[in-house]
C-alpha positions in Angstrom: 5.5 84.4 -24.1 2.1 82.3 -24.7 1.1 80.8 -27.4 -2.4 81.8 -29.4 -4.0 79.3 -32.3 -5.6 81.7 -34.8 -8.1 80.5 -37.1 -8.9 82.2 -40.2 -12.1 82.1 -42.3 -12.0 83.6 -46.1 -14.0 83.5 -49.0 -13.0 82.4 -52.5 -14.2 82.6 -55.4 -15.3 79.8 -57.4 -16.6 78.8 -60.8 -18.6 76.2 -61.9 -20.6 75.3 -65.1 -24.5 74.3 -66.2 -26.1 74.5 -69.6 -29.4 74.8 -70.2 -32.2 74.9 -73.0 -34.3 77.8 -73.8 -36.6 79.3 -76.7 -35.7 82.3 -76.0 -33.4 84.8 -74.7 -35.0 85.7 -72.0 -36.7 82.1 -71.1 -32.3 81.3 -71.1 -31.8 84.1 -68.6 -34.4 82.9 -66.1 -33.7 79.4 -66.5 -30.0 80.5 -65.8 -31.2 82.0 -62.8 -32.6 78.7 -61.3 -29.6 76.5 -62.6 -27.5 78.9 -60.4 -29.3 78.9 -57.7 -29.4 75.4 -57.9 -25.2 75.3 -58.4 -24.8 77.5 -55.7 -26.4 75.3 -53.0 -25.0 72.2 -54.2 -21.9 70.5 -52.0 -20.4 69.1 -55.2 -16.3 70.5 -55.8 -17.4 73.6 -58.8 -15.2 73.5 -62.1 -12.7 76.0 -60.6 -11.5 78.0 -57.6 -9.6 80.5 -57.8 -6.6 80.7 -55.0 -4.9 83.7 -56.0 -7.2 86.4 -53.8 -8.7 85.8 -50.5 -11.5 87.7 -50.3 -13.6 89.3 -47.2 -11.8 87.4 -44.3 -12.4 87.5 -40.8 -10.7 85.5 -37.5 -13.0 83.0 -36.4 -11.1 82.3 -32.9 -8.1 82.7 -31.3 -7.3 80.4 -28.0 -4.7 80.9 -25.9 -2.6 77.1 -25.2 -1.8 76.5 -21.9 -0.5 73.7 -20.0 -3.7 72.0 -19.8 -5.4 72.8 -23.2 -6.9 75.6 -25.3 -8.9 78.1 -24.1 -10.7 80.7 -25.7 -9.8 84.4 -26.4 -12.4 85.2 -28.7 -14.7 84.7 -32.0 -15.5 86.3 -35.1 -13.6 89.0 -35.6 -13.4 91.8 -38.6 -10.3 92.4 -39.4 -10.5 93.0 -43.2 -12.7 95.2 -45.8 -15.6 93.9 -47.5 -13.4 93.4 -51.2 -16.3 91.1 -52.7 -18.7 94.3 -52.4 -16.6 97.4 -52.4 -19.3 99.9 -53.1 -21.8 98.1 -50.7 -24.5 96.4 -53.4 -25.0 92.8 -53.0 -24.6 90.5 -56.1 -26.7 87.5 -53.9 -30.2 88.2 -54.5 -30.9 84.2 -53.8 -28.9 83.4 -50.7 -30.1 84.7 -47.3 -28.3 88.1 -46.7 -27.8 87.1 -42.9 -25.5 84.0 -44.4 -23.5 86.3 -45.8 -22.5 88.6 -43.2 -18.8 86.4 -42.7 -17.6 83.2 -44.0 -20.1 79.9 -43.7 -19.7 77.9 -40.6 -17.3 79.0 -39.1 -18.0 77.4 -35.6 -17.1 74.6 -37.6 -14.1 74.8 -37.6 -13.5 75.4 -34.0 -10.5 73.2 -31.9 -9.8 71.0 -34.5 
């Protein structure tokens, strides 16, 4: 029988904090709006990250191991439902909707 590495990609779901200052409602609301945008692109660990649900995964490779090496079967591929965005709306209005399509880099992580 041969042997196949699997990698799989996931999102999770993550929480982090900011705080900002406002003289109004609504001046709060958009200033929220840039502080998360801000949050979201930011490489720093967020407050929290929630490991109980896997969400939206997909298999970034599978290579067969032979005798001499790896060699691969295939990328990027569906295997699970879209659970972040069950009814098909998008919460990102701020991140490019092509980045979103499956898990962030996931090239990255190739034969390693």
């Amino acid at each position: 029988m041969t042997e196949y590495v699997v990698k799989v990609a996931f999102w999770l779901r993550a929480f982090d904090s900011v705080t900002v200052e406002a003289d109004t409602d609504t001046e709060a609301i958009e200033k929220a709006k840039i502080a998360a945008t801000e949050a979201m692109d930011s490489t720093a660990h967020p407050e929290h990250v929630d490991f109980d649900e896997r969400r939206e995964g997909v298999i970034a490779f599978i290579d067969r191991v032979t005798p001499t090496g790896r060699q691969a079967v295939v990328e990027d591929v569906a295997f699970d439902e879209d659970r972040i965005h069950p009814d098909g709306a998008t919460a990102y209005k701020y991140r490019d909707p092509a980045a979103l399509s499956s898990p962030p880099a996931c090239g990255s992580h190739r034969r390693g």
